[in-house]
N, C-alpha and C positions, 0 to 999 in steps of 0.2 A: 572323231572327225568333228570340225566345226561347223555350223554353217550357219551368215547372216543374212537377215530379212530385214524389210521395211514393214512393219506395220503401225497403220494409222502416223506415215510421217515420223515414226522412232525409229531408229537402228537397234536391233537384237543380236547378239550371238549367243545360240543354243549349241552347246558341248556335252555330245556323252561320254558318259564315263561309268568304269564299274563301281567304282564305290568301294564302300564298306559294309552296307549292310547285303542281309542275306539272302540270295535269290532273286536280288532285283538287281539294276541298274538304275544308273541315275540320268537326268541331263539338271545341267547347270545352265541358267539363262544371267544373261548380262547385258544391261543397258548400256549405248553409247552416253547415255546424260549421265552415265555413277550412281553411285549410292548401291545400297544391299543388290545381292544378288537371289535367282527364284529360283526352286529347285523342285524337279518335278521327280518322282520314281517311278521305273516301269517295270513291272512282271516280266514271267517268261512268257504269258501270253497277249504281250501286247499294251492291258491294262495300264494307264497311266493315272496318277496320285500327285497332288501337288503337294510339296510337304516344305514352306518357304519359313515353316514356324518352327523350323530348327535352329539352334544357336549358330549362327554365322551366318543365316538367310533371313531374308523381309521384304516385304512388302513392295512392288513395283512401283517405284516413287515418281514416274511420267506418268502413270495411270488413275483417274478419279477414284475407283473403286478401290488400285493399290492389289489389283491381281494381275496376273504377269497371261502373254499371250502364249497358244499353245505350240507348243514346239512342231517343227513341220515336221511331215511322214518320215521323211528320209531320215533325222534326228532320231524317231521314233525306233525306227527299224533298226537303225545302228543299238541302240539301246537295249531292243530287244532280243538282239545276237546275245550282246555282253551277257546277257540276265541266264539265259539257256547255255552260253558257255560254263556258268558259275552253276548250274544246276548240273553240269556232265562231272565236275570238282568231286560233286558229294558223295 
């Protein structure tokens, strides 16, 4: 599931998703201004990783510092289903 926010005046949409890798889920962050997208990974317990320094992700290009906002709870929680689904797999 998707869900967008306003933060500091930007449009975001955070997308989880399972992914690829092991044991975790992902969300995907996308700015309405473009450019790279941020990519955060969460545990089955919640634990969230920003990991934007993978090949196909970077740096949040509306933001001074170039780090992306944190995904809301609900993003979270969706995320952390997926992660414990992929851990019931093994």
């Amino acid at each position: 599931m998707a869900y967008e926010c306003v933060i500091d005046g930007q449009i975001y949409v955070f997308e989880a998703d399972y992914g690829e890798e092991m044991e975790t889920a992902r969300i995907i962050v996308r700015s309405a201004a473009g450019g790279p997208e941020g990519l955060f990974f969460v545990q089955r317990d919640g634990a969230l990783e920003a990991a934007d320094d993978l090949p196909g992700f970077g740096p949040n290009p509306v933001a001074a510092d170039g780090l992306w906002p944190l995904p809301p709870t609900q993003a979270i929680e969706d995320a952390q289903r997926m992660a414990e689904q992929k851990g019931l797999d093994d």
